[in-house]
N, C-alpha and C positions, 0 to 999 in steps of 0.2 A: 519091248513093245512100247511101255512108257516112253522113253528117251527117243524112240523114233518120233514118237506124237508130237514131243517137246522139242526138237529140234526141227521137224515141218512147221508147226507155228511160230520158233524164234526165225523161221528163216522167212514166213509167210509176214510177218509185222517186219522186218527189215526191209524185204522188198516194199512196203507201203509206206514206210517211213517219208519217205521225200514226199509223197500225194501227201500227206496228212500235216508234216513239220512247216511247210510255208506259211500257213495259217494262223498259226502259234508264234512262230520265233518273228514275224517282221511285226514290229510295231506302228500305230498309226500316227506315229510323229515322224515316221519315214514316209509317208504319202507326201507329195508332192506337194505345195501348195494352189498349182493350179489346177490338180486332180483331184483336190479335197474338195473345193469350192466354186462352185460352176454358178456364172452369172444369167440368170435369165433376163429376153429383153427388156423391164422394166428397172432392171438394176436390182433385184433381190440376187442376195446370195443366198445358195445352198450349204450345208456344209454336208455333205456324205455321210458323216461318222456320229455326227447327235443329233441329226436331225433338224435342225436348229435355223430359221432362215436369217436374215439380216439385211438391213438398209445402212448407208453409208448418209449420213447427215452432208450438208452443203461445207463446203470446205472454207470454212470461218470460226472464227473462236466461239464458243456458249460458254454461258454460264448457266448455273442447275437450273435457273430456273426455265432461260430458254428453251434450254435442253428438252425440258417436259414439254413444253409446249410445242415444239417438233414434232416429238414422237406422239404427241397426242391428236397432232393434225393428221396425222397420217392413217387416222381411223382406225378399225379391228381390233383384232387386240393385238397389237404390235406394245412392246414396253421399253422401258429400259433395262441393259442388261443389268446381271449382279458381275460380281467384282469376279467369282469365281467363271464363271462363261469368259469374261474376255481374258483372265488368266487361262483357259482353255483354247483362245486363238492365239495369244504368245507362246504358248506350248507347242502349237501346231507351228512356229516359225512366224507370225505376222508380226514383223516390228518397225518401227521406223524405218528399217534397213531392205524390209522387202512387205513392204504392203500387200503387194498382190493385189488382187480383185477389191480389196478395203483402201484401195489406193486415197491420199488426203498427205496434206504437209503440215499435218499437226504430229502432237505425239503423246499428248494426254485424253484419256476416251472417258466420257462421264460414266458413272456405273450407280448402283444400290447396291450399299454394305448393309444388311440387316443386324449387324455387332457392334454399330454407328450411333451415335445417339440423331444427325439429324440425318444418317442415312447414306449423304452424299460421299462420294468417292471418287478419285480419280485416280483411272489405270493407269501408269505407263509402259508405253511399248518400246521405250529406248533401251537398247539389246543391254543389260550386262549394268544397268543403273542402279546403284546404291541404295539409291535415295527411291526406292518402286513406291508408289503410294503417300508419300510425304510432301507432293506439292502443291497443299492444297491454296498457297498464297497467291501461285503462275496465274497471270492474267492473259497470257497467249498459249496458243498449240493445244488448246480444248477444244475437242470435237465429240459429236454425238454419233451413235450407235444406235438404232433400232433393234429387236431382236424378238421374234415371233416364234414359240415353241408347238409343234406340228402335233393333231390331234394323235393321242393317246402318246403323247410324250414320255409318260414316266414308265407304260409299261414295253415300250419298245426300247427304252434304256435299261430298263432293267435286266430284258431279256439279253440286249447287247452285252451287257456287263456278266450276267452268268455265262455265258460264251466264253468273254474274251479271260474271264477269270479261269476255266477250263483250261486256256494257253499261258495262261501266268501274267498277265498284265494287272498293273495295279491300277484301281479300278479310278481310282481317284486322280491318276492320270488325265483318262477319258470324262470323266461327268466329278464335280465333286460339288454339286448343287443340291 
């Protein structure tokens, strides 16, 4: 009688396995990038997966401090991002090699290092670059990022992150801010 019970439920979770295993085994650095990120017509991006919206700065070089002054025109609370957010759009694939919706012909994005003494940082998106974060001398290919975090940000990350932790994803993949 046991082993019958045991053998209807191993056969009942097999037959379910494929509804449930899609969920778990794709990760979200296989979305698309034009499925992650959807532009509304003002020009904000979306990203699906943190929540996270974004402005694409005028396509000219900044320096930090114009930078701010940008993203401060721009009202709200729009800021600039950290260093770890836009290592989470190189992740997602945005590089100098396929922009996407972040489309721009630079390839250094200002950021906030808080491990920084004066804070400033700049990302690189050039795919496969050595030298990620060390050029802070380049006086071209510096553009700006706005980036707005959607009300109750941390605890829809969180909950996102106890999910996708359930499928085995490392969490610091997705958010490590």
């Amino acid at each position: 009688m046991k082993v019958n019970v045991f053998l209807r439920t191993s056969l009942l979770i097999l037959a379910l396995m494929p509804l449930i295993l899609p969920g778990c085994v794709h990760s979200t650095s296989r979305i698309s990038i034009y499925d992650r990120f959807l532009v509304s017509s003002d020009n904000t991006i979306t990203d699906i997966v943190t929540g996270l919206q974004w402005k694409v700065g005028p396509n000219k070089d900044f320096d930090w401090y114009d930078a701010w002054i940008w993203i401060e025109n721009l009202g709200g609370n729009w800021r600039m991002p950290t260093h770890d957010e836009l290592e989470q759009l190189y992740t997602a694939s945005i590089t100098t090699l396929t922009w996407g919706p972040f489309d721009n012909s630079g390839w250094l994005v200002w950021s906030v290092d808080f491990g920084r003494r004066n804070m400033s940082f700049l990302f690189c998106f050039i795919p496969y670059d050595v030298f990620r974060g060390s050029h802070m001398g380049v006086s071209t290919g510096q553009r700006v990022f706005a980036v707005l975090s959607p009300p109750g940000y941390w605890i829809n990350a969180q909950r996102t992150f106890r999910s996708l932790n359930l499928c085995g994803f490392l969490l610091s993949r997705l958010y490590s801010g």
